[in-house]
Each structure stands twice: as C-alpha cells, then as structure tokens.
N, C-alpha and C positions, 0 to 999 in steps of 0.2 A: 737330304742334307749331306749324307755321305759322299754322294756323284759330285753335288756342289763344291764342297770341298776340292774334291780330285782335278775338278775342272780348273778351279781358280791357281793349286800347286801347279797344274801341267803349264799356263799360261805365262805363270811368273816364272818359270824355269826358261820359255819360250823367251821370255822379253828381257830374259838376264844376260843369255849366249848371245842375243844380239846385240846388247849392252856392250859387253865384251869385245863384241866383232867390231864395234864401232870405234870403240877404244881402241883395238890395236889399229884402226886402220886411220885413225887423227896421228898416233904414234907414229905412224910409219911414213906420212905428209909432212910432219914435223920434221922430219929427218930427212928430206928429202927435197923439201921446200924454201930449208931456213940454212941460212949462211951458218958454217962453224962456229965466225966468231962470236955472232948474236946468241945461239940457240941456247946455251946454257939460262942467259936472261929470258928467252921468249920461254923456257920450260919454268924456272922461277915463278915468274908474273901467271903462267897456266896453273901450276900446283898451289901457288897463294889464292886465287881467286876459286879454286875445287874447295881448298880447306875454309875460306870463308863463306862460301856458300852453305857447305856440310854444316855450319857454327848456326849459318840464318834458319837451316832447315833446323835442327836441333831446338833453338831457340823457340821456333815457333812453334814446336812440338810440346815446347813445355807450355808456354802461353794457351795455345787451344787445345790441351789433354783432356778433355770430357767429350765423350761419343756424339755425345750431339753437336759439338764445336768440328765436326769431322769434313764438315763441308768447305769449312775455310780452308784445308790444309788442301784440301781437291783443287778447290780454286785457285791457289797458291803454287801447286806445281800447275796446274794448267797455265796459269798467265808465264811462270819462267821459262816455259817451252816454248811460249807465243812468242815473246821478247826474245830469245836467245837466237828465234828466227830470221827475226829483221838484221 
C-alpha cells in the first residue's frame, strides 16, 4: 500500500509540471497571438470561464461527496476534456 501510495504522489506531481507547462505555454500564445487592444477582454472572458468552471467543479463535489458517488466526478472531468477538445 506504501509503493501504491508513492506511485500515485510521483504521477500527480508528473501531471502538475505539465499542467504548468501548458499554462505558460497558452500564456505565452495569448500574448503573442492576440492584438493589444483586445487581449485584456480575451484574458477577462478566459479567467471568467477558469473561475466558473472551478465554482461547477466545486459544486459538484458537494453534490456527489460519498465514495461511492466517485464515479460521476471521473466521468465529469472525463467528458470536460472530451468537449474542450472539439
């Protein structure tokens, strides 16, 4: 259970930094992509729709908070990763 552990800490540490990576590298398209005058609006409209999201995931974290309801929150980030891809 101990290795399990370790395995699962090393993975999410893995998929944070890339997290990260990815972050700065939309940041740095944004800045490089989008006219001066707009970007303040196009960075707006991006950090309204992070902080709403963060409020849906929250939300439904309260909604399906028992272990066993844990499946819907899988399913839940699986389908916003399918969608965010189209």
């Amino acid at each position: 259970a101990l290795v399990t552990g370790h395995i699962i800490l090393f993975f999410v540490c893995v998929g944070r930094t890339w997290l990260w990576v990815f972050d700065l590298a939309a940041n740095q398209l944004l800045q490089e992509r989008v006219s001066d005058g707009i970007r303040g609006r196009v960075s707006g409209v991006q950090s309204g729709n992070n902080q709403l999201f963060t409020v849906v995931i929250y939300a439904l974290g309260l909604i399906f908070h028992r272990p066993d309801q844990f499946y819907v929150l899988c399913y839940a980030s699986i389908l916003s990763v399918l969608l965010s891809a189209v």
